[in-house]
MIVEXZA-641332 format. One line per 2 residues: number of its first residue (from 1); their letters; for each residue x, y, z of N, C-alpha, C. Coordinates in nm, 2 decimals, padded with zeros to 4 digits. Layout:
! residues N
NUM = A = X:Y:Z:X:Y:Z:X:Y:Z | ... .
***
This chain:
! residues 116
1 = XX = 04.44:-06.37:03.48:04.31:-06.40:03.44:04.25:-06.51:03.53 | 04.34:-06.61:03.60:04.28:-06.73:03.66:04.23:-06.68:03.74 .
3 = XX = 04.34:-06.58:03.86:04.25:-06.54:04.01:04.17:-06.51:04.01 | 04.12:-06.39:03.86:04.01:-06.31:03.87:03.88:-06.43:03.86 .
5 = XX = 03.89:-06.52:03.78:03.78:-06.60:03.74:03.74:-06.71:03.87 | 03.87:-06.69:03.93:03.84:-06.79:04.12:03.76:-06.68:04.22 .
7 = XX = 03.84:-06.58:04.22:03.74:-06.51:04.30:03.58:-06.46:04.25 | 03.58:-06.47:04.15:03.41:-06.48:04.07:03.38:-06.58:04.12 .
9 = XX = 03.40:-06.73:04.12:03.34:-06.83:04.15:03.32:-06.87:04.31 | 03.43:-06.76:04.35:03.44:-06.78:04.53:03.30:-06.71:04.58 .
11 = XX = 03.30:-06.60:04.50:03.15:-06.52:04.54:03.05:-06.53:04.53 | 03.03:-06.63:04.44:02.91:-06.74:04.42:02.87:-06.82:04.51 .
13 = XX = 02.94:-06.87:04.68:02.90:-06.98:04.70:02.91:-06.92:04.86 | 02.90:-06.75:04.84:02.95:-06.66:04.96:02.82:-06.58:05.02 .
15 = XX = 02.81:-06.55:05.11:02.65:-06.50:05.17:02.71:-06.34:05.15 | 02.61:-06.28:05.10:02.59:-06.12:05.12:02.60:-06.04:05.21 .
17 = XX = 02.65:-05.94:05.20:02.69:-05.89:05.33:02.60:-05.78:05.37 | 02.52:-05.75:05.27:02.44:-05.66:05.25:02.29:-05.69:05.36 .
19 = XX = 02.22:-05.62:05.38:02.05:-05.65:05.46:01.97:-05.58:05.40 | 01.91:-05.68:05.42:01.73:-05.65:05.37:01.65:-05.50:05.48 .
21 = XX = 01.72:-05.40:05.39:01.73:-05.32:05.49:01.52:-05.29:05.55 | 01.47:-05.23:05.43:01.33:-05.21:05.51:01.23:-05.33:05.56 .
23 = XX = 01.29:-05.42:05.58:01.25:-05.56:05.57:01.32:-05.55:05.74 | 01.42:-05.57:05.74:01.52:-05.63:05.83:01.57:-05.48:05.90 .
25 = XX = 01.54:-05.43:06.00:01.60:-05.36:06.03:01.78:-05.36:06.12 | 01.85:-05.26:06.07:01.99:-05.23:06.15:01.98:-05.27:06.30 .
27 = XX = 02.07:-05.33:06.34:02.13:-05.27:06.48:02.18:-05.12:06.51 | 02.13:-05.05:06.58:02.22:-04.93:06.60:02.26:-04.88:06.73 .
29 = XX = 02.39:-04.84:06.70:02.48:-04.84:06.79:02.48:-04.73:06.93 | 02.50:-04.74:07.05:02.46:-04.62:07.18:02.54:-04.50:07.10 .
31 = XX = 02.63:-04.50:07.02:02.68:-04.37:07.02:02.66:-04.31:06.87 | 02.54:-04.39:06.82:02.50:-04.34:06.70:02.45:-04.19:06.69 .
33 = XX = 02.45:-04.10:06.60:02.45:-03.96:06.57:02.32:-03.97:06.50 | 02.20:-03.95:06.55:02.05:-03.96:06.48:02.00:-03.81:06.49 .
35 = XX = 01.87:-03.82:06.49:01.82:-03.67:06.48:01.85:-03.64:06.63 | 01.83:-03.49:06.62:01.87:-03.42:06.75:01.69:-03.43:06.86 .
37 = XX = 01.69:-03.43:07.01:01.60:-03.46:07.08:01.66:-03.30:07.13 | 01.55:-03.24:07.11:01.54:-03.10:07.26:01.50:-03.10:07.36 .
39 = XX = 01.53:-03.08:07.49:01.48:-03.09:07.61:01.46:-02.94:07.69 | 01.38:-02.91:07.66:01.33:-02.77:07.71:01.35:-02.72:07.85 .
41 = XX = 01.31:-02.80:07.93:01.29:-02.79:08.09:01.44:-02.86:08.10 | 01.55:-02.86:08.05:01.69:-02.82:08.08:01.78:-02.69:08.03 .
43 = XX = 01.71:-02.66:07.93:01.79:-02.53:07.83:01.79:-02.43:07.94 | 01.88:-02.37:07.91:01.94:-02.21:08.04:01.93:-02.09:07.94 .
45 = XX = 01.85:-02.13:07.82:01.85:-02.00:07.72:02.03:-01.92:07.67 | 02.12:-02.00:07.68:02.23:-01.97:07.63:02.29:-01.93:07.46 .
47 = XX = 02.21:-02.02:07.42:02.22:-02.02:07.26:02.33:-02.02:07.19 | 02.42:-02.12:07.31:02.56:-02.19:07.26:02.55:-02.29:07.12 .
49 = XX = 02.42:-02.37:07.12:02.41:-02.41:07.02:02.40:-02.36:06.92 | 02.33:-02.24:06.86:02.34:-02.18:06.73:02.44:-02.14:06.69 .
51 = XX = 02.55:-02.07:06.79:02.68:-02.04:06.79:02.81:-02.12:06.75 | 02.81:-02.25:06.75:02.90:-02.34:06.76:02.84:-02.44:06.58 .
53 = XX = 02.71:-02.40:06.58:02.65:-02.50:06.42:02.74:-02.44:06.32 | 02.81:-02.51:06.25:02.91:-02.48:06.14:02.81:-02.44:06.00 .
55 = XX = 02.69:-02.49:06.03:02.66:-02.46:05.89:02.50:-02.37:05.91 | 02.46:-02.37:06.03:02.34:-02.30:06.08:02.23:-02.37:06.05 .
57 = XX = 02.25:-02.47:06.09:02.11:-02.56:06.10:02.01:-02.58:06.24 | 02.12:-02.52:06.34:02.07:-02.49:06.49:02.01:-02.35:06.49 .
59 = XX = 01.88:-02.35:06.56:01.83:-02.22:06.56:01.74:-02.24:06.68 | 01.81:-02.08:06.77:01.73:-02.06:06.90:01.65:-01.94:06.91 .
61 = XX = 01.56:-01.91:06.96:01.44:-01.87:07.00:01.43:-01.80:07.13 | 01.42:-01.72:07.15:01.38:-01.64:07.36:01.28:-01.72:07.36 .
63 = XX = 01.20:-01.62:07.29:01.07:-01.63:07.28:00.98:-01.68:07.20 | 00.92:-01.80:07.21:00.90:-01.89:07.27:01.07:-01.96:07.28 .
65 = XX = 01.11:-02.00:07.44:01.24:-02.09:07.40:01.21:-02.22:07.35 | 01.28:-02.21:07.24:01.29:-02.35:07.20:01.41:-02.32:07.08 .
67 = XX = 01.47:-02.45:07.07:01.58:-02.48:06.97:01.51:-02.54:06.85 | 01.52:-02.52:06.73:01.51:-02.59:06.63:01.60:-02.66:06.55 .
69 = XX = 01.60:-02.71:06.50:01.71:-02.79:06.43:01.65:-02.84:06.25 | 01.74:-02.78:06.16:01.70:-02.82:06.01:01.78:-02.92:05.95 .
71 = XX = 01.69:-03.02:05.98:01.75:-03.12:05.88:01.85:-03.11:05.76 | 01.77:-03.07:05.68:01.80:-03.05:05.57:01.94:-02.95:05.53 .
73 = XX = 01.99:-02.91:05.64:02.06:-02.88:05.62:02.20:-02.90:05.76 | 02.15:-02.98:05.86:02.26:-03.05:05.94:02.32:-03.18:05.91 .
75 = XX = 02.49:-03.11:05.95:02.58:-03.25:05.90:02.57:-03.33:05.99 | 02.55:-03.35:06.12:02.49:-03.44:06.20:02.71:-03.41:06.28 .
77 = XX = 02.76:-03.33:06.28:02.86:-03.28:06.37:02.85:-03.34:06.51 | 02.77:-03.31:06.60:02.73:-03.27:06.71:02.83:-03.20:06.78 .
79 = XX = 02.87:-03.08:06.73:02.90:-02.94:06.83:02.79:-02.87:06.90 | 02.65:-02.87:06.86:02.56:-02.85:06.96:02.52:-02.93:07.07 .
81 = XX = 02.55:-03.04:07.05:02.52:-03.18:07.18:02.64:-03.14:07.25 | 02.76:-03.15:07.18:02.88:-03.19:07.27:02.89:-03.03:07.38 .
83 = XX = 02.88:-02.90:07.31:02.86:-02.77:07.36:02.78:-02.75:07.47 | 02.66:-02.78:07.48:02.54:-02.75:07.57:02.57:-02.77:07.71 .
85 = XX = 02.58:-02.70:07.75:02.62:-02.72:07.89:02.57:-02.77:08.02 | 02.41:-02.77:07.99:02.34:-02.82:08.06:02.26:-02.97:08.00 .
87 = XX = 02.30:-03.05:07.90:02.28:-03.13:07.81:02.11:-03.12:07.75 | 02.10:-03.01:07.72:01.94:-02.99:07.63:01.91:-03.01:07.50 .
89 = XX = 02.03:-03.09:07.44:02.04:-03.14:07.30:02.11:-03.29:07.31 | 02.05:-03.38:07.28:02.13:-03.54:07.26:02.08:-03.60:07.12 .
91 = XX = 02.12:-03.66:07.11:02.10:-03.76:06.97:02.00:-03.87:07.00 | 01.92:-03.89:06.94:01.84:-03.98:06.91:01.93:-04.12:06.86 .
93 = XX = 01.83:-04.21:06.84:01.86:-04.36:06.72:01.79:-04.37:06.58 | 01.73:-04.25:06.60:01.62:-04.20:06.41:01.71:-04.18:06.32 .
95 = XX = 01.73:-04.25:06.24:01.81:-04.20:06.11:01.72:-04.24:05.95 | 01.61:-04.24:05.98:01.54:-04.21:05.83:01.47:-04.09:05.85 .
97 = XX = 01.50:-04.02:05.78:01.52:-03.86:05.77:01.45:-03.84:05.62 | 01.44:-03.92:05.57:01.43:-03.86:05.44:01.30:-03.75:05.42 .
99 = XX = 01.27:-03.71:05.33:01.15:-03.65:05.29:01.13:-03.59:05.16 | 01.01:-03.52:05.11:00.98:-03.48:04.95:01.00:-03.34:04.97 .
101 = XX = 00.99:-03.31:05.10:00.98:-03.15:05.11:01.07:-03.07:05.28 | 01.17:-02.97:05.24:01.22:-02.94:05.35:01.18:-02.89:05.49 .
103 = XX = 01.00:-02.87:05.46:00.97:-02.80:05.57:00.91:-02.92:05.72 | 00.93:-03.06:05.62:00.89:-03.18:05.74:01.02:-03.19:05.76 .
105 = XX = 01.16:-03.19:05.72:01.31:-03.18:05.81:01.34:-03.07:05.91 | 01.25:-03.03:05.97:01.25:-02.94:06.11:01.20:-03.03:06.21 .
107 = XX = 01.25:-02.97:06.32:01.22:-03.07:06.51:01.11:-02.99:06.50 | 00.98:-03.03:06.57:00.84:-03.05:06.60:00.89:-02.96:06.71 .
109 = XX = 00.71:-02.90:06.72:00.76:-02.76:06.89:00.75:-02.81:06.99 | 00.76:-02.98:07.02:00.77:-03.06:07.12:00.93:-03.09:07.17 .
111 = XX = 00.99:-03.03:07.05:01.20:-03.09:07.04:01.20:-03.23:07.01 | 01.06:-03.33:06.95:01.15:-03.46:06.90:01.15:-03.46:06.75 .
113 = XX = 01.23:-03.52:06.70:01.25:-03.52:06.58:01.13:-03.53:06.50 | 01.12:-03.52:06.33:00.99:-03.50:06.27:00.95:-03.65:06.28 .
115 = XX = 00.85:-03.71:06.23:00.83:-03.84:06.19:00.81:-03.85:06.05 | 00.87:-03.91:05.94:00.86:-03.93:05.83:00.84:-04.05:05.83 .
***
């Protein structure tokens, strides 16, 4: 009973470890895993990405080429970044993603991520 009532009193006099997150923004890291960036004027039309998405959140296009990517339903893996052979898929530093509706969790016909 004593330790538990010392460590209660130790935490009392201890700074938070926690941040004021919308207030205070994160540090984020070079190899952080954010939303996906498409780069058009490198894709070779292979459609190695859709092929390798474990859960089909990658989706390629001939015509018009372009990659899409659904939020709402990517694990943030990167088997399509790391796959691409000519690197026309990389990660962003965006990680507020959220939204009320899944049709704003799709990449823009520009390949950057949505803005929420």
């Amino acid at each position: 009973m004593f330790p538990l009532i010392l460590k209660g009193l130790r935490t009392l006099f201890t700074r938070p470890v926690t941040v004021r997150y919308p207030y205070v923004k994160p540090d984020i890291k070079p190899e952080f895993k954010g939303a996906h960036i498409y780069h058009k004027d490198r894709c070779i039309s292979c459609g190695l990405c859709e092929k390798v998405c474990p859960v089909g959140a990658c989706r390629f296009t001939k015509r018009p080429k372009r990659v899409t990517i659904d939020f709402s339903l990517c694990i943030f893996c990167g088997e399509c970044v790391e796959n691409c052979p000519k690197g026309a898929l990389e990660f962003s530093n965006q990680f507020e993603l959220a939204s009320s509706s899944k049709k704003e969790l799709r990449t823009t016909r520009k390949g950057r991520p949505p803005k929420l």
